[in-house]
Structure formats: C-alpha cells, structure tokens
C-alpha positions in Angstrom: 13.8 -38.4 29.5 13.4 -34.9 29.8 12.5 -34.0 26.1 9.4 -32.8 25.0 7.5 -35.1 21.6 6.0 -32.8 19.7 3.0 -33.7 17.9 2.8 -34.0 14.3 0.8 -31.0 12.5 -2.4 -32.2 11.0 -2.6 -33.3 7.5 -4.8 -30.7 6.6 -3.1 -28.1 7.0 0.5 -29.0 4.7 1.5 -27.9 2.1 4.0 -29.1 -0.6 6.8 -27.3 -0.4 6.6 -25.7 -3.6 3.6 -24.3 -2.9 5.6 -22.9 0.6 8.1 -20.7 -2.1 5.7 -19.9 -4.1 3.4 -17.8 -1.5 6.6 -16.6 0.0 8.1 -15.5 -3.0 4.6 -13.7 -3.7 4.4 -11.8 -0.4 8.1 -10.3 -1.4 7.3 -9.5 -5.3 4.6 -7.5 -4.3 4.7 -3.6 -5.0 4.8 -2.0 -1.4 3.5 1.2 -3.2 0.6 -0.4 -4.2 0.0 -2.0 -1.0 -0.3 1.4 0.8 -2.0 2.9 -2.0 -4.8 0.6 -2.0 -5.3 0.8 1.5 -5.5 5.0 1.4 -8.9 6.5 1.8 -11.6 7.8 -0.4 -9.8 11.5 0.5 -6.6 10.9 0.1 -6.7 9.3 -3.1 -8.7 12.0 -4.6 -6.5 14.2 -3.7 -3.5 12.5 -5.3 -6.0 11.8 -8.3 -6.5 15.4 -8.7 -3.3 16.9 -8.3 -2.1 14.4 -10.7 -4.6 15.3 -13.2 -6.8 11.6 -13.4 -10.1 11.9 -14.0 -12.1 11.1 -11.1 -13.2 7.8 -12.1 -9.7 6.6 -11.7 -9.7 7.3 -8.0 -11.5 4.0 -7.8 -9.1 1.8 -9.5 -6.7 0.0 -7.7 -3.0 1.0 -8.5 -1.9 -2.1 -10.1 -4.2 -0.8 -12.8 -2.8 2.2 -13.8 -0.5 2.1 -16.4 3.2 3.8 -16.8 2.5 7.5 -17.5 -0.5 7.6 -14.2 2.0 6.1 -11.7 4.6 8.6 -12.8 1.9 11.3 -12.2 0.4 9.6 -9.5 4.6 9.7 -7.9 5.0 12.9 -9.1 2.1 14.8 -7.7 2.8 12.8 -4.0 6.8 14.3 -4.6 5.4 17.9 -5.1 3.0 18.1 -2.2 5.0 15.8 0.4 7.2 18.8 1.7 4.0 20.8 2.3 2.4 18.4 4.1 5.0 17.1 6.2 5.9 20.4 7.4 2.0 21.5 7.8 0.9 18.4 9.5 3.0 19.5 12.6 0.7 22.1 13.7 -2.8 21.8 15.8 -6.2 23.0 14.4 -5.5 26.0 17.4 -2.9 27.4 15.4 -4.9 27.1 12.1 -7.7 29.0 13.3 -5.4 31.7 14.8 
C-alpha cells in the first residue's frame, strides 16, 4: 500500500538494447567541431573559408567533408583571427563609429 505501479512503456517505442549503445555511443563519437561548424552561418563560414584560402564552393560543404590539409587550415585560420575577435567583439557599434 502506498507504492505507486508504474505502467509498462508501450511496445512501440523499445528498443533492443544494442541498438540503446549503439545510438549512445554515436552521440559521443561525434566531432564537436563539426557539430558547431555545421551549424555556423552563411557569413561566418565564408569568412573562415576565405581566410583559410578554400575556394568558395567549399563554404557549402559540410566539415565532415573536408579532408586533413582544409581542417588544418580551416583550425588554423579560426587560431589566427580568434584573439582579434575576441578582444574586438567587446566594444559597441558607438565606439566603432567614433
């Protein structure tokens, strides 16, 4: 008395529990850097596309598509303009326009 039954889950909706690891260990393999990447804008990747030195029609490609020597660019060219950024971004368009 006192205890709450809970009710069985529908059938539906199991899943074997190999199937459980295998989507869990596939949300942890993935690369976080193409995670972000891919979700960046149309600006911000053409940026890093640029200052990399892609051509433009690898702006479009998602990052698990690049190959070795563009993701070192890609990392190198985010390295070089990070500081600047950072230390930019703190300021208001007022003090811009001064």
């Amino acid at each position: 008395m006192g205890q709450a039954l809970l009710a069985p889950a529908p059938a539906q909706n199991k899943i074997s529990a190999a199937a459980a690891i295998t989507q869990v260990r596939a949300m942890f393999n993935r690369n976080r850097v193409a995670v972000i990447y891919n979700k960046l804008g149309e600006d911000p990747k053409r940026i890093i596309c640029f200052a990399a030195g892609l051509h433009e029609r690898e702006q479009e490609v998602k990052f698990e598509k690049y190959n070795k020597t563009q993701r070192t660019a890609i990392h190198c060219a985010i390295k070089r303009f990070a500081p600047a950024f950072k230390e930019l971004s703190c300021f208001s368009l007022t003090e811009f326009n001064k």
